[in-house]
N, C-alpha and C positions, 0 to 999 in steps of 0.2 A: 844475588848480588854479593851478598856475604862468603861465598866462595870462592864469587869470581874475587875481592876484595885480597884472599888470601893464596891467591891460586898463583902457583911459580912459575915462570914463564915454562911455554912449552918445550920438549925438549927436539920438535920436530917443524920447522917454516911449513913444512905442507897445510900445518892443523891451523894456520895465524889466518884472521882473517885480512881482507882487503879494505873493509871499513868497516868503524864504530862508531855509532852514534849515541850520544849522550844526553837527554833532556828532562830537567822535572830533577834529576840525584843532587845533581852540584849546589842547588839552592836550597835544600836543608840537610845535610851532610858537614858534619863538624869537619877542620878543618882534618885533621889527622886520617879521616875515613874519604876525606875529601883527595889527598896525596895519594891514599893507596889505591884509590880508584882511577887517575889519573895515569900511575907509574904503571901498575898490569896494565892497562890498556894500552899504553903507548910500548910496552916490552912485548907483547904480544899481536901486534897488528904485523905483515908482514914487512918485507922491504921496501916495498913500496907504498904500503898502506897507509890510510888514514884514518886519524879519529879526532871527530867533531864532540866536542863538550859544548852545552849551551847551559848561559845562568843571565837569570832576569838583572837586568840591568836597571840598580837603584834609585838612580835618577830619574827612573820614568816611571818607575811600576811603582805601585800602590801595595807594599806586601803587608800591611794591615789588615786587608780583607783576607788575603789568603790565612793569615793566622789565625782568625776568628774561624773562616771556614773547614777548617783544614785543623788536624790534630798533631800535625807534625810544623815545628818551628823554624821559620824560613830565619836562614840567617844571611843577612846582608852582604853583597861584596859587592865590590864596584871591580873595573880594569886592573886599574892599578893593586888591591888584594891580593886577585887573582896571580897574577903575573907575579909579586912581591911572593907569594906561596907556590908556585912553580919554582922560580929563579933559587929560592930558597931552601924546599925538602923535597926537592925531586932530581934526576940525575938526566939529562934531557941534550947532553953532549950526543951528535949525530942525528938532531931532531929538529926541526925549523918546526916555531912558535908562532903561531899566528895570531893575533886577534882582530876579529873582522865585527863590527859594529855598526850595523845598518844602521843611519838616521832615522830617529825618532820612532824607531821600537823598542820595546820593552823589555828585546832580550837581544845577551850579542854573544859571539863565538869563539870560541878556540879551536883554529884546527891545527894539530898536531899530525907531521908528517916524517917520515924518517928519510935520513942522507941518503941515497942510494950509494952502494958500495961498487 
Protein backbone atom coordinates (compact mmCIF):
# COMPACT_ATOMS: atom_id res chain seq x y z
CA UNK A 1 0.00 0.00 0.00
CA UNK A 2 2.75 2.18 0.78
CA UNK A 3 4.00 2.20 -2.72
CA UNK A 4 1.18 2.04 -4.26
CA UNK A 5 0.68 5.43 -1.88
CA UNK A 6 3.75 6.98 -3.61
CA UNK A 7 3.67 5.38 -6.96
CA UNK A 8 3.32 8.14 -10.09
CA UNK A 9 0.79 7.68 -12.26
CA UNK A 10 1.51 5.23 -15.00
CA UNK A 11 3.06 6.27 -17.91
CA UNK A 12 1.03 3.83 -20.13
CA UNK A 13 -3.46 3.62 -20.05
CA UNK A 14 -2.89 0.06 -21.08
CA UNK A 15 -1.31 -0.76 -17.39
CA UNK A 16 -4.54 1.47 -15.48
CA UNK A 17 -6.94 -0.66 -14.28
CA UNK A 18 -10.88 -0.70 -14.83
CA UNK A 19 -11.82 -0.95 -11.08
CA UNK A 20 -10.56 -0.42 -7.58
CA UNK A 21 -11.85 -1.18 -4.62
CA UNK A 22 -11.13 0.11 -1.39
CA UNK A 23 -12.34 -1.23 2.19
CA UNK A 24 -10.97 -1.52 5.68
CA UNK A 25 -7.66 1.67 4.46
CA UNK A 26 -9.89 4.86 4.65
CA UNK A 27 -10.99 4.14 8.36
CA UNK A 28 -7.79 4.43 9.98
CA UNK A 29 -5.55 6.05 7.56
CA UNK A 30 -4.54 9.82 8.68
CA UNK A 31 -5.87 12.11 6.71
CA UNK A 32 -2.67 13.13 4.51
CA UNK A 33 -2.12 8.97 3.68
CA UNK A 34 -5.80 9.13 3.46
CA UNK A 35 -5.50 11.93 0.04
CA UNK A 36 -2.77 10.18 -1.40
CA UNK A 37 -4.47 7.10 -1.49
CA UNK A 38 -7.42 8.46 -3.04
CA UNK A 39 -5.46 10.77 -5.77
CA UNK A 40 -3.19 7.44 -7.14
CA UNK A 41 -6.12 5.75 -7.35
CA UNK A 42 -8.31 8.02 -9.02
CA UNK A 43 -5.04 9.06 -11.48
CA UNK A 44 -4.54 5.62 -12.18
CA UNK A 45 -7.83 3.81 -13.00
CA UNK A 46 -8.31 4.11 -16.65
CA UNK A 47 -10.76 6.32 -18.69
CA UNK A 48 -13.29 4.74 -17.92
CA UNK A 49 -12.65 3.41 -14.72
CA UNK A 50 -13.79 3.19 -11.44
CA UNK A 51 -12.81 3.30 -7.87
CA UNK A 52 -14.93 2.52 -4.98
CA UNK A 53 -13.68 3.78 -1.49
CA UNK A 54 -15.68 2.41 1.37
CA UNK A 55 -15.46 4.10 5.20
CA UNK A 56 -17.78 2.98 8.27
CA UNK A 57 -20.18 5.42 8.67
CA UNK A 58 -20.12 6.99 12.21
CA UNK A 59 -23.52 7.41 12.86
CA UNK A 60 -24.08 3.73 12.87
CA UNK A 61 -20.99 1.95 13.62
CA UNK A 62 -19.79 1.35 17.19
CA UNK A 63 -15.90 2.00 16.35
CA UNK A 64 -15.11 1.59 20.02
CA UNK A 65 -15.08 -2.05 19.88
CA UNK A 66 -13.02 -1.93 16.81
CA UNK A 67 -10.29 0.07 18.84
CA UNK A 68 -10.19 -2.18 21.74
CA UNK A 69 -10.04 -4.96 19.24
CA UNK A 70 -7.89 -3.91 16.58
CA UNK A 71 -4.35 -2.30 17.20
CA UNK A 72 -4.73 0.24 14.64
CA UNK A 73 -6.77 3.62 15.48
CA UNK A 74 -10.03 4.02 13.74
CA UNK A 75 -10.36 7.58 12.96
CA UNK A 76 -13.81 8.95 12.70
CA UNK A 77 -15.32 10.55 9.44
CA UNK A 78 -18.65 11.05 8.48
CA UNK A 79 -19.86 12.32 4.65
CA UNK A 80 -19.46 15.50 4.87
CA UNK A 81 -15.26 14.99 6.30
CA UNK A 82 -14.97 13.12 3.64
CA UNK A 83 -16.10 15.08 0.78
CA UNK A 84 -14.79 18.49 2.80
CA UNK A 85 -11.00 16.42 2.34
CA UNK A 86 -11.72 15.50 -1.26
CA UNK A 87 -13.10 18.92 -2.43
CA UNK A 88 -10.12 20.17 -0.42
CA UNK A 89 -6.53 18.32 -1.14
CA UNK A 90 -7.35 16.41 -3.93
CA UNK A 91 -7.38 17.59 -7.86
CA UNK A 92 -10.61 15.60 -8.96
CA UNK A 93 -11.44 18.16 -12.04
CA UNK A 94 -12.73 15.45 -14.86
CA UNK A 95 -13.88 13.06 -12.06
CA UNK A 96 -17.65 12.64 -10.88
CA UNK A 97 -17.88 12.21 -7.13
CA UNK A 98 -20.26 10.12 -5.87
CA UNK A 99 -21.40 9.22 -2.34
CA UNK A 100 -23.79 6.46 -2.34
CA UNK A 101 -25.12 5.66 1.36
CA UNK A 102 -27.15 2.75 1.69
CA UNK A 103 -29.82 3.10 4.76
CA UNK A 104 -29.03 1.97 7.80
CA UNK A 105 -25.60 0.50 7.25
CA UNK A 106 -22.66 0.93 8.87
CA UNK A 107 -20.69 1.76 5.86
CA UNK A 108 -21.18 4.08 2.82
CA UNK A 109 -19.43 4.78 -0.54
CA UNK A 110 -17.45 6.81 -2.77
CA UNK A 111 -17.43 6.06 -6.21
CA UNK A 112 -14.93 7.94 -8.17
CA UNK A 113 -15.39 7.87 -11.96
CA UNK A 114 -13.48 9.75 -14.68
CA UNK A 115 -15.09 12.17 -17.59
CA UNK A 116 -14.85 10.24 -20.57
CA UNK A 117 -12.84 12.20 -23.11
Amino acid sequence: VIIFLKKNKSTSEDNFPDFMYCIGLADYFPDSLLVSLIQNAVDNINGSGVFILAHKNTKLFNFAISDWAADWKFIPRDIDDLSNLINTYTDMKDVKVEFLNPKDLPIFFIKFSKNKR
